[in-house]
mmCIF file as Biopython writes it, N, C-alpha, C and O atoms, coordinates in Angstrom:
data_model
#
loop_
_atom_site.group_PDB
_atom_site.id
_atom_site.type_symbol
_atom_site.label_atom_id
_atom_site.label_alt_id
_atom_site.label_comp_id
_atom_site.label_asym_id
_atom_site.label_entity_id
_atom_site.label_seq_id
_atom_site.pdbx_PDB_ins_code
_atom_site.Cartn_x
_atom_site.Cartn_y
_atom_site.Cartn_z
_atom_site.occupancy
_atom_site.B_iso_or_equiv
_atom_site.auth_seq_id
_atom_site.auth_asym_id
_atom_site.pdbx_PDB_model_num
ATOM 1   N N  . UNK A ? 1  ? 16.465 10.843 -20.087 1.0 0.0 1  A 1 
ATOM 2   C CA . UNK A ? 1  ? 16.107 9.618  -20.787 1.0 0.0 1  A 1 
ATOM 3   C C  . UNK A ? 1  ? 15.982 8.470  -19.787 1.0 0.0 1  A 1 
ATOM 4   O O  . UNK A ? 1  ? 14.901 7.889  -19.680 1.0 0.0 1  A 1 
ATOM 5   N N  . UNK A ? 2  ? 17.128 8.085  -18.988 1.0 0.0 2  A 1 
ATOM 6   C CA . UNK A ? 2  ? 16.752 7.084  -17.930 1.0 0.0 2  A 1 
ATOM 7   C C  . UNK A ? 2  ? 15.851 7.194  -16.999 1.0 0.0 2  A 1 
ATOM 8   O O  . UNK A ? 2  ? 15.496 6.224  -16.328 1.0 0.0 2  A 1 
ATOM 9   N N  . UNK A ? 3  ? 15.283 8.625  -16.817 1.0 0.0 3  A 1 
ATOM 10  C CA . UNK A ? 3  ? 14.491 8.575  -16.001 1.0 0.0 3  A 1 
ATOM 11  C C  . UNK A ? 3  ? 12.840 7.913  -16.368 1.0 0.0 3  A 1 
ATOM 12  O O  . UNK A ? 3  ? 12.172 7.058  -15.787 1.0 0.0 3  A 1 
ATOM 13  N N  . UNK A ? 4  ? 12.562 8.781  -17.644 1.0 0.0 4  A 1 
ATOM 14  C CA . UNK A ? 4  ? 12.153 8.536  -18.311 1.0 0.0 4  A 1 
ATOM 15  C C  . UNK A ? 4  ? 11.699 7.053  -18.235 1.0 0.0 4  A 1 
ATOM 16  O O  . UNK A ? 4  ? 10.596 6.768  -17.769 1.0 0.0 4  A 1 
ATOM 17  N N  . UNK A ? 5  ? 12.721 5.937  -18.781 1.0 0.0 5  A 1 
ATOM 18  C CA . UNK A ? 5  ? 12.477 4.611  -18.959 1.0 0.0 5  A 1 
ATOM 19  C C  . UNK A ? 5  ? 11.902 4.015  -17.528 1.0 0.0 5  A 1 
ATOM 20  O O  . UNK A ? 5  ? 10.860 3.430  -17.232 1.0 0.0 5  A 1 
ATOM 21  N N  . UNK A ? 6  ? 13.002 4.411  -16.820 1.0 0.0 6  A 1 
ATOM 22  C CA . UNK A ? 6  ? 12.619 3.655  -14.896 1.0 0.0 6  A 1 
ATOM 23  C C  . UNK A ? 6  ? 11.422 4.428  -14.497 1.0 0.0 6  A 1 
ATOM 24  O O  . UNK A ? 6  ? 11.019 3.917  -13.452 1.0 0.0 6  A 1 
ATOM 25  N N  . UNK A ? 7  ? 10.653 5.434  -14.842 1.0 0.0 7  A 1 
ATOM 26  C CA . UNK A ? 7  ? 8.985  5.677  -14.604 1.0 0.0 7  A 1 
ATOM 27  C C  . UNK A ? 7  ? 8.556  4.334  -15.150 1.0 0.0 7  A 1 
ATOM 28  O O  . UNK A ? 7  ? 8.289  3.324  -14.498 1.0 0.0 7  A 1 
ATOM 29  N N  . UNK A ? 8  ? 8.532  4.559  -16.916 1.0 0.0 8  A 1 
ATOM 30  C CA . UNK A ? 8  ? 7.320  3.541  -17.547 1.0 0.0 8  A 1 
ATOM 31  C C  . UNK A ? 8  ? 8.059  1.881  -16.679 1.0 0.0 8  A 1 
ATOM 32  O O  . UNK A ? 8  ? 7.067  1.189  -16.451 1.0 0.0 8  A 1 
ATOM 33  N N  . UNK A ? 9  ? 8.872  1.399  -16.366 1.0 0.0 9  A 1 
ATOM 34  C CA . UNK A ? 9  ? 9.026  0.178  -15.973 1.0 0.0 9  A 1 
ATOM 35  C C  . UNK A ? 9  ? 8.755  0.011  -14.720 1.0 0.0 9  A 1 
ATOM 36  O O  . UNK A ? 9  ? 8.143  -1.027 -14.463 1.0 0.0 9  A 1 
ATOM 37  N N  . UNK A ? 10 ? 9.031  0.748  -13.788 1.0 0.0 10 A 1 
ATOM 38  C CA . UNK A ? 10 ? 8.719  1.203  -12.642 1.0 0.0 10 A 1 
ATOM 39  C C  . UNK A ? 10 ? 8.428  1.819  -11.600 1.0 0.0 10 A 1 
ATOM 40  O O  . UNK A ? 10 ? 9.055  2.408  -10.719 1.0 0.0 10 A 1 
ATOM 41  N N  . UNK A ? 11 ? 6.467  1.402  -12.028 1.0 0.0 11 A 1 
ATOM 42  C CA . UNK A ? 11 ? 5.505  2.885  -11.249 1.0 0.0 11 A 1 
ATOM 43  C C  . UNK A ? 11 ? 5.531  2.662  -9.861  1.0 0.0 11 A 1 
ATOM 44  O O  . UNK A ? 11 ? 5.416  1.670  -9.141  1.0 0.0 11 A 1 
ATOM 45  N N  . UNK A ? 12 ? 5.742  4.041  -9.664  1.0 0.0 12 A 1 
ATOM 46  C CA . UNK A ? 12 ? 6.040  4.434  -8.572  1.0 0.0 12 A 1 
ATOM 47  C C  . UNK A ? 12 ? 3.985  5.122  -7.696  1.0 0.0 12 A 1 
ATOM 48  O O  . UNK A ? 12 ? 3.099  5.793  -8.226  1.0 0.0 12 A 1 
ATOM 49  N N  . UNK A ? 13 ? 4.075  4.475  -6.238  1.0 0.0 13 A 1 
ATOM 50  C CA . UNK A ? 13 ? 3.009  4.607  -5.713  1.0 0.0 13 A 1 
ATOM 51  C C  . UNK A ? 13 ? 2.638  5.767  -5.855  1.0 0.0 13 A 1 
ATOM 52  O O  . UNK A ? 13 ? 3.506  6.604  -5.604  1.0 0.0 13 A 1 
ATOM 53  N N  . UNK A ? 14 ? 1.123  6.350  -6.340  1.0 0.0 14 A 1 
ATOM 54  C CA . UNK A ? 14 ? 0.520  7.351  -5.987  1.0 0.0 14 A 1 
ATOM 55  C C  . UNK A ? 14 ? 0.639  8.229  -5.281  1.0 0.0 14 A 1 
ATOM 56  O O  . UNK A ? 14 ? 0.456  9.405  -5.596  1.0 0.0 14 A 1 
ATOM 57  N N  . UNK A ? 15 ? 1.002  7.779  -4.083  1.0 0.0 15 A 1 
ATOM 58  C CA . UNK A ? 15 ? 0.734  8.254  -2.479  1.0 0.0 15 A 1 
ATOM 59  C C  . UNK A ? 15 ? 2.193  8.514  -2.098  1.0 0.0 15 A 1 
ATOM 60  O O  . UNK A ? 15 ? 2.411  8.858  -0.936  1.0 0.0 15 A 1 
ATOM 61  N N  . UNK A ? 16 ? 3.585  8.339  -3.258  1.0 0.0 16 A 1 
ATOM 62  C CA . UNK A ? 16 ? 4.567  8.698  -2.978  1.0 0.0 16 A 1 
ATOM 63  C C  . UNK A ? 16 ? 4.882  10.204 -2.665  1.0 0.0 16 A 1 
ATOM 64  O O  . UNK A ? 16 ? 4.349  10.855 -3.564  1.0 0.0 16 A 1 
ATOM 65  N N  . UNK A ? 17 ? 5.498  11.015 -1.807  1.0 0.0 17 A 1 
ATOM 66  C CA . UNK A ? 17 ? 5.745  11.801 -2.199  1.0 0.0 17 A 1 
ATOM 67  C C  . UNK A ? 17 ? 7.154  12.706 -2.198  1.0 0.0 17 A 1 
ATOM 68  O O  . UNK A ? 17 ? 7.266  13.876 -2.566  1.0 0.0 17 A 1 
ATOM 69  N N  . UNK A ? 18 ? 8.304  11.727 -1.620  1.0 0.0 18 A 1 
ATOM 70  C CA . UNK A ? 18 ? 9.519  11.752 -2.018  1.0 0.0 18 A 1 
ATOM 71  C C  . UNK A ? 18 ? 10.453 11.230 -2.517  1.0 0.0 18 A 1 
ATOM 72  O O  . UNK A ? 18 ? 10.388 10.020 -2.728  1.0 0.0 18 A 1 
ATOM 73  N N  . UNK A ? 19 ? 11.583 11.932 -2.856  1.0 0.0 19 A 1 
ATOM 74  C CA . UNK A ? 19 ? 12.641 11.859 -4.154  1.0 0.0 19 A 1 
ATOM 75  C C  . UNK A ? 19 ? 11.943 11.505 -5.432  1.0 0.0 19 A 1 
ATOM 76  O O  . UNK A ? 19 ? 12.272 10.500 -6.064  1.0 0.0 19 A 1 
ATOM 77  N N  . UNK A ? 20 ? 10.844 12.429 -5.885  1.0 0.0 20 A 1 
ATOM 78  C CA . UNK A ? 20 ? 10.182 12.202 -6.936  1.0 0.0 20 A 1 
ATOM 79  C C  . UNK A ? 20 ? 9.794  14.051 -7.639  1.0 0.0 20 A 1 
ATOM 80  O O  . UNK A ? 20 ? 9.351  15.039 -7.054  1.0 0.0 20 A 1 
ATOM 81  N N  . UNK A ? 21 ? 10.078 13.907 -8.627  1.0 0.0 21 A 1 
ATOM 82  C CA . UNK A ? 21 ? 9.184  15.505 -8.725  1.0 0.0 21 A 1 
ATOM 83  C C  . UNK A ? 21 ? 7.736  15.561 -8.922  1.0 0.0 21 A 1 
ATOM 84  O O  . UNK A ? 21 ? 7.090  15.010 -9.814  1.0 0.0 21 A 1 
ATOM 85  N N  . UNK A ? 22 ? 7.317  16.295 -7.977  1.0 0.0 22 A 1 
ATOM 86  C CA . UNK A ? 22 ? 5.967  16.031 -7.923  1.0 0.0 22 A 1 
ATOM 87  C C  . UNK A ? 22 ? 5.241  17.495 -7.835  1.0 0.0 22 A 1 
ATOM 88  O O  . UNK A ? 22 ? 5.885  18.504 -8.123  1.0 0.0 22 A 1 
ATOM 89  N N  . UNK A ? 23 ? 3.658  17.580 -7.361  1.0 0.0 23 A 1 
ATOM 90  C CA . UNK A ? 23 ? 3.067  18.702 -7.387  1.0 0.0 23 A 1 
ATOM 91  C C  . UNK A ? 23 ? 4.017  20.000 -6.263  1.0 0.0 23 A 1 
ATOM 92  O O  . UNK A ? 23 ? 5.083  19.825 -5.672  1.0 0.0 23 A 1 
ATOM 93  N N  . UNK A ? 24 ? 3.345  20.954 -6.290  1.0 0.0 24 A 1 
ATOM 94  C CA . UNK A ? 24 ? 3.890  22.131 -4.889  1.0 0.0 24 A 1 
ATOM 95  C C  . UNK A ? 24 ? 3.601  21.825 -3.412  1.0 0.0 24 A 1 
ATOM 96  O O  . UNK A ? 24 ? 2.893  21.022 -2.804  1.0 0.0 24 A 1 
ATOM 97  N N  . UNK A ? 25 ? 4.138  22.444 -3.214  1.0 0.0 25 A 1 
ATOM 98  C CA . UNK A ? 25 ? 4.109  22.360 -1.357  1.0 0.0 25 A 1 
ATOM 99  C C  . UNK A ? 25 ? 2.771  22.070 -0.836  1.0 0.0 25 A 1 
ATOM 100 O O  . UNK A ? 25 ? 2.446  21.071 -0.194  1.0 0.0 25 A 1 
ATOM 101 N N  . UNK A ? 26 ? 1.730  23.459 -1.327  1.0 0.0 26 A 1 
ATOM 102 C CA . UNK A ? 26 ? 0.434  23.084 -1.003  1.0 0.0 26 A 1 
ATOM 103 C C  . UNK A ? 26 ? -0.056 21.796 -0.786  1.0 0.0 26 A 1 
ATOM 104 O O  . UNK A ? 26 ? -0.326 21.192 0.253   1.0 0.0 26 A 1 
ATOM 105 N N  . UNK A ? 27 ? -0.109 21.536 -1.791  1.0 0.0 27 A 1 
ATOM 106 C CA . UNK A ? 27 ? -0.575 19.861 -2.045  1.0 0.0 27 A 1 
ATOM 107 C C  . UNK A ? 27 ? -0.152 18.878 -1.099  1.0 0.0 27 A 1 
ATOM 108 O O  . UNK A ? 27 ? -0.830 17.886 -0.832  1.0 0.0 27 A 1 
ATOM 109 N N  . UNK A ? 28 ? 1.025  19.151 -0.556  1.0 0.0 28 A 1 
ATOM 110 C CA . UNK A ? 28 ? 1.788  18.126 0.537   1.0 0.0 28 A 1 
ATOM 111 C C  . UNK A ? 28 ? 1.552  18.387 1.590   1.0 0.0 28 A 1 
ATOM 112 O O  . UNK A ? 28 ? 1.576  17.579 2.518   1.0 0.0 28 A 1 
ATOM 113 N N  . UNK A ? 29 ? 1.143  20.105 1.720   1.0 0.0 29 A 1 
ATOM 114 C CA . UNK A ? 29 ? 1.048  20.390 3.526   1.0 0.0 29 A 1 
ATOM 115 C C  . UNK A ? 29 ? -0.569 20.013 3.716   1.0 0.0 29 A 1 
ATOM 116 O O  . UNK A ? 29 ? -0.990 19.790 4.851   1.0 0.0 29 A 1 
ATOM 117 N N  . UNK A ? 30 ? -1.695 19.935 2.249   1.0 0.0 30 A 1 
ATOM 118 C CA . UNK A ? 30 ? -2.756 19.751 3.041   1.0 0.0 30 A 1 
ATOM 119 C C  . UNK A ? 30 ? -2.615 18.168 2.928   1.0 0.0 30 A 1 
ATOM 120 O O  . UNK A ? 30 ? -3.340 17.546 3.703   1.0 0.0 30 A 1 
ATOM 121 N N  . UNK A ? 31 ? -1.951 17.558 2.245   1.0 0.0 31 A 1 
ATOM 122 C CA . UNK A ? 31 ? -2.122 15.857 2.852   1.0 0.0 31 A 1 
ATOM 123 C C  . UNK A ? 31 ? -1.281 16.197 4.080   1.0 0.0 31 A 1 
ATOM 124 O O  . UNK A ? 31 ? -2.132 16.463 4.929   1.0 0.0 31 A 1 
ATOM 125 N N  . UNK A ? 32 ? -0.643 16.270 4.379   1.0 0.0 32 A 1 
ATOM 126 C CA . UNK A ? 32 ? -0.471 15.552 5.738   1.0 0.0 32 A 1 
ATOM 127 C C  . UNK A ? 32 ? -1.352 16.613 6.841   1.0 0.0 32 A 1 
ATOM 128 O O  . UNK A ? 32 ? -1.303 16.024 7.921   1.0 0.0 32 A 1 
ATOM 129 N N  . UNK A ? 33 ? -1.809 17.380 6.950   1.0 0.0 33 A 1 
ATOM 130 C CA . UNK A ? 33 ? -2.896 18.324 7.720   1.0 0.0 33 A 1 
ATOM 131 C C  . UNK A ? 33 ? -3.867 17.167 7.663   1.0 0.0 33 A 1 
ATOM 132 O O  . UNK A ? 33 ? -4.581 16.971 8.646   1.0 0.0 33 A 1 
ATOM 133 N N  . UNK A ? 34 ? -3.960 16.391 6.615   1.0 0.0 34 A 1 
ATOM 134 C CA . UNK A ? 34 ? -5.325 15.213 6.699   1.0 0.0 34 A 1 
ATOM 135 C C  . UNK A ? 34 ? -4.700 13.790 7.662   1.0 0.0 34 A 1 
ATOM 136 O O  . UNK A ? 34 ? -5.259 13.335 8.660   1.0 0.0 34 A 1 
ATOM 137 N N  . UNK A ? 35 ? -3.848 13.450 7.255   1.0 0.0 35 A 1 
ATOM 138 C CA . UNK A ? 35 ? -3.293 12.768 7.853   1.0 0.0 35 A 1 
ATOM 139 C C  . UNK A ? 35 ? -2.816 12.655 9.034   1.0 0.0 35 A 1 
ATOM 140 O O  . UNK A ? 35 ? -2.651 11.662 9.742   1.0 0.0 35 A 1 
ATOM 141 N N  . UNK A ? 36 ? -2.523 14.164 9.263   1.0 0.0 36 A 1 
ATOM 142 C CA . UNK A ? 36 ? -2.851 14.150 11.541  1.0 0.0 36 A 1 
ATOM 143 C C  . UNK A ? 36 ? -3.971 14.171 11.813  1.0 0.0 36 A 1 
ATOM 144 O O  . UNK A ? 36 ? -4.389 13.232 12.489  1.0 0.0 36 A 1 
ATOM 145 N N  . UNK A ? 37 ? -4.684 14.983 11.502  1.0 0.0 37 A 1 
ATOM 146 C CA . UNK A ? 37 ? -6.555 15.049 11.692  1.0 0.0 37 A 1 
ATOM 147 C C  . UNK A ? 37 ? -6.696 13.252 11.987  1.0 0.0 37 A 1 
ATOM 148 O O  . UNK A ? 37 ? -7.026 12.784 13.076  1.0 0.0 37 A 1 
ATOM 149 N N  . UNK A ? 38 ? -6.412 12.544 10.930  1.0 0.0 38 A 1 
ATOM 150 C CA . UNK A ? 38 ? -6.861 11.016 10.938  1.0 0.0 38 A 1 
ATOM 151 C C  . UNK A ? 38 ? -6.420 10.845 12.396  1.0 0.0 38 A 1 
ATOM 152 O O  . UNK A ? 38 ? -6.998 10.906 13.482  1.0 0.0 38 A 1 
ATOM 153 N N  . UNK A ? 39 ? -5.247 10.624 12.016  1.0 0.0 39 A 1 
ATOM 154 C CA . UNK A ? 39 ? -4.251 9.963  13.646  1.0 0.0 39 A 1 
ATOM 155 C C  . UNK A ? 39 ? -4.660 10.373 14.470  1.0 0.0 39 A 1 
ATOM 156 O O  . UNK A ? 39 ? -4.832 9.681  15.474  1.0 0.0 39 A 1 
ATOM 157 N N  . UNK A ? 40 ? -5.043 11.831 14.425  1.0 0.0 40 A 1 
ATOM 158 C CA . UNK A ? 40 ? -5.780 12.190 15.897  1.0 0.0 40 A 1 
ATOM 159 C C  . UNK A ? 40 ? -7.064 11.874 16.364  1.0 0.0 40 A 1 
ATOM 160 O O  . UNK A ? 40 ? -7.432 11.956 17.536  1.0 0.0 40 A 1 
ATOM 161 N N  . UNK A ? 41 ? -7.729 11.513 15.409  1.0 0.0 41 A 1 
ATOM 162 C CA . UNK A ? 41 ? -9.423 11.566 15.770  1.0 0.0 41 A 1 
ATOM 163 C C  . UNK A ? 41 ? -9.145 9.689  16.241  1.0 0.0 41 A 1 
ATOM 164 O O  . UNK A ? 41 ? -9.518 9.080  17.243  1.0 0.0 41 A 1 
ATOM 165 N N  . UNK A ? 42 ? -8.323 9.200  14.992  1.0 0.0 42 A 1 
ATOM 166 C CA . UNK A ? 42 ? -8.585 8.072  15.711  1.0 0.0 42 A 1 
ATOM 167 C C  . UNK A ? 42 ? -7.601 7.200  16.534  1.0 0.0 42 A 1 
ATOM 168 O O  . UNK A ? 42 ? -7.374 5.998  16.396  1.0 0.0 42 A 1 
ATOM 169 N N  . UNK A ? 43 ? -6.886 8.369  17.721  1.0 0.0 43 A 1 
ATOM 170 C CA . UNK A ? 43 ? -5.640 7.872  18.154  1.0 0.0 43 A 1 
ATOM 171 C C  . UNK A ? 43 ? -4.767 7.295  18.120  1.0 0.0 43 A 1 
ATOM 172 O O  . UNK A ? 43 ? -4.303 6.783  19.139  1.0 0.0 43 A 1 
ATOM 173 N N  . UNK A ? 44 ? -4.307 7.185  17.120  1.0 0.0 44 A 1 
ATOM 174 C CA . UNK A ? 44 ? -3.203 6.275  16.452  1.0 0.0 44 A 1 
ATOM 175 C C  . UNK A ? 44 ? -2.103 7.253  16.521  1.0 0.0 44 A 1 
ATOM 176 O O  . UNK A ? 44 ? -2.172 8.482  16.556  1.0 0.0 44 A 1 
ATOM 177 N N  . UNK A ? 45 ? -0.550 6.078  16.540  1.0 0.0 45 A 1 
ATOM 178 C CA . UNK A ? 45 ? 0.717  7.142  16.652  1.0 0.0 45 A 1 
ATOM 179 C C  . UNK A ? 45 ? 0.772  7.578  15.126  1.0 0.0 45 A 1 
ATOM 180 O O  . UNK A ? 45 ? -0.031 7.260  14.248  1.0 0.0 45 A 1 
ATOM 181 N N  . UNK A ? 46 ? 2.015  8.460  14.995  1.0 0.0 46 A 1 
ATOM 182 C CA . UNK A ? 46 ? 1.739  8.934  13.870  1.0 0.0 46 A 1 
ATOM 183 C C  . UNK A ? 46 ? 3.435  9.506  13.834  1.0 0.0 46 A 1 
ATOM 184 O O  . UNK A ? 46 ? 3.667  10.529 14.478  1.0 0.0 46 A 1 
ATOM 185 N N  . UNK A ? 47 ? 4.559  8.857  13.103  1.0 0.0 47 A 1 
ATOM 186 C CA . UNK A ? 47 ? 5.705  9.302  12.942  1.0 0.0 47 A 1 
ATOM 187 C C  . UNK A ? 47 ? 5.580  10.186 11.320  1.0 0.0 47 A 1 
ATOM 188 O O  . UNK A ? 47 ? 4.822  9.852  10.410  1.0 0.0 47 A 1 
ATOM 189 N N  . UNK A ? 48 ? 6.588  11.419 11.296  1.0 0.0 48 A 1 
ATOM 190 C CA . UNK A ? 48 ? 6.654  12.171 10.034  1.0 0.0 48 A 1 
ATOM 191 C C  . UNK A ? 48 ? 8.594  12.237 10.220  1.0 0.0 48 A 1 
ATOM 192 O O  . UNK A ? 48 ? 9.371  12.298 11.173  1.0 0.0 48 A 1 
ATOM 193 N N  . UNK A ? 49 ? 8.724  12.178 8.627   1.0 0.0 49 A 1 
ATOM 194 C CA . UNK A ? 49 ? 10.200 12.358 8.695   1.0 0.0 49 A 1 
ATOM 195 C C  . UNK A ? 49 ? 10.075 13.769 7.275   1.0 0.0 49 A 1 
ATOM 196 O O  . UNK A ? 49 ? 9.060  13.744 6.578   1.0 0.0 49 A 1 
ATOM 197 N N  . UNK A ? 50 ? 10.951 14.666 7.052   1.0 0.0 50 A 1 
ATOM 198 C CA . UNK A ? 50 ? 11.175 15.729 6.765   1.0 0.0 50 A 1 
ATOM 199 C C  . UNK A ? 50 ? 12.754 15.670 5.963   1.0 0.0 50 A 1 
ATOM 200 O O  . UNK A ? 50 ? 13.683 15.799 6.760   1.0 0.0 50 A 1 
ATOM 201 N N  . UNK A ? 51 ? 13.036 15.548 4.957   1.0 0.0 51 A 1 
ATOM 202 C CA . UNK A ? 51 ? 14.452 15.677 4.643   1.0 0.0 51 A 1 
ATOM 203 C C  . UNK A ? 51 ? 14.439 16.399 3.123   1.0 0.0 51 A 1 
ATOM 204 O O  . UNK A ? 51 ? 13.793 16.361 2.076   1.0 0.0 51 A 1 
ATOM 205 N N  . UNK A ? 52 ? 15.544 17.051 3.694   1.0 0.0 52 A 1 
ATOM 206 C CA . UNK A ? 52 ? 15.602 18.612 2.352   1.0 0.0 52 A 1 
ATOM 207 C C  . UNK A ? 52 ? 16.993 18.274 1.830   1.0 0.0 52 A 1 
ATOM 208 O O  . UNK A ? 52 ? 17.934 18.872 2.352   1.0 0.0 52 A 1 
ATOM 209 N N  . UNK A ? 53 ? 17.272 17.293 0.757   1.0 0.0 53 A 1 
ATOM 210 C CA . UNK A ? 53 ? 18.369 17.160 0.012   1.0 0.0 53 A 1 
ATOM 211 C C  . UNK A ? 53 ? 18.175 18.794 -1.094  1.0 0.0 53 A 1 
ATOM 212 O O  . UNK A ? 53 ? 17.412 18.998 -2.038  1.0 0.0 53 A 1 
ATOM 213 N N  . UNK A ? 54 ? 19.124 19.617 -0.509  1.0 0.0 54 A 1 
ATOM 214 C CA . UNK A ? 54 ? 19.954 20.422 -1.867  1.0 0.0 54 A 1 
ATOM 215 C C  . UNK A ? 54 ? 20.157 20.145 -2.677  1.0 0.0 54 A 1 
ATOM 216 O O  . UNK A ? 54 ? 20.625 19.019 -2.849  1.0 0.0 54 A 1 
ATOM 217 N N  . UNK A ? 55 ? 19.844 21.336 -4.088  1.0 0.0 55 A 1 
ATOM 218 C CA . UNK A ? 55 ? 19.771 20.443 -5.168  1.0 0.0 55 A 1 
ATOM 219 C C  . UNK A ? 55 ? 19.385 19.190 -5.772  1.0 0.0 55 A 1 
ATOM 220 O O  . UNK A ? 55 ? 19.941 19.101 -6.867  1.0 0.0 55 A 1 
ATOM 221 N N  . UNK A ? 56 ? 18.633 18.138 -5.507  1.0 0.0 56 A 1 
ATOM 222 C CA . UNK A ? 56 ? 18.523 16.879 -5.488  1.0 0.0 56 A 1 
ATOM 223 C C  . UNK A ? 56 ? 18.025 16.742 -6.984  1.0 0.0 56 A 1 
ATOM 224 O O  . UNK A ? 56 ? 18.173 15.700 -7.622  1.0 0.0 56 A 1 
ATOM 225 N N  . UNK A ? 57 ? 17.315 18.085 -7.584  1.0 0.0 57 A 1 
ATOM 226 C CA . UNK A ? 57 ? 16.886 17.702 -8.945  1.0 0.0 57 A 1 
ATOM 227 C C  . UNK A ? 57 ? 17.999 18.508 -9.867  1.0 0.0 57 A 1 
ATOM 228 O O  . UNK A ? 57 ? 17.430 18.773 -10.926 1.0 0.0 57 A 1 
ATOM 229 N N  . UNK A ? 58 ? 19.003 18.875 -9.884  1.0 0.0 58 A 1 
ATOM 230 C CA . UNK A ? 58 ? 19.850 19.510 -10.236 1.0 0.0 58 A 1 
ATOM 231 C C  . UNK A ? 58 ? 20.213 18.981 -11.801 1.0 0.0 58 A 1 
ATOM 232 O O  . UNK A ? 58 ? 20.431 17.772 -11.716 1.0 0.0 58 A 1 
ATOM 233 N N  . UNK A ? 59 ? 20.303 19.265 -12.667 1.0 0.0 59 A 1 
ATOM 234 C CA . UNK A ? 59 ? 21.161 18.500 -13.980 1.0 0.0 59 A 1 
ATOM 235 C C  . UNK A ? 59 ? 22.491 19.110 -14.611 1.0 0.0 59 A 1 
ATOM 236 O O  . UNK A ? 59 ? 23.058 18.529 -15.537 1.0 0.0 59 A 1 
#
């Protein structure tokens, strides 16, 4: 239920894609496969952070 409410009051960016439940892996490994391609073609740095909370959707 609270979650629920804190979606409709507060949307969360599109382009989020953690601590949220969202689509499968796929979907995440080819955005960021696009997102180095970018950085690389157009040399820009490019930091990635990675964090695997256990359980995090647990009830």
């Amino acid at each position: 239920i609270l979650t629920a409410r804190l979606t409709k009051a507060c949307p969360l960016n599109p382009r989020q894609r953690g601590f949220i439940r969202a689509a499968g892996c796929s979907e995440n490994l080819k955005l960021l496969q696009t997102i180095i391609r970018s950085a690389k073609r157009e040399h820009r740095p490019l930091g990635v952070v990675f964090v695997d909370i256990a359980k995090a959707f647990d009830t």
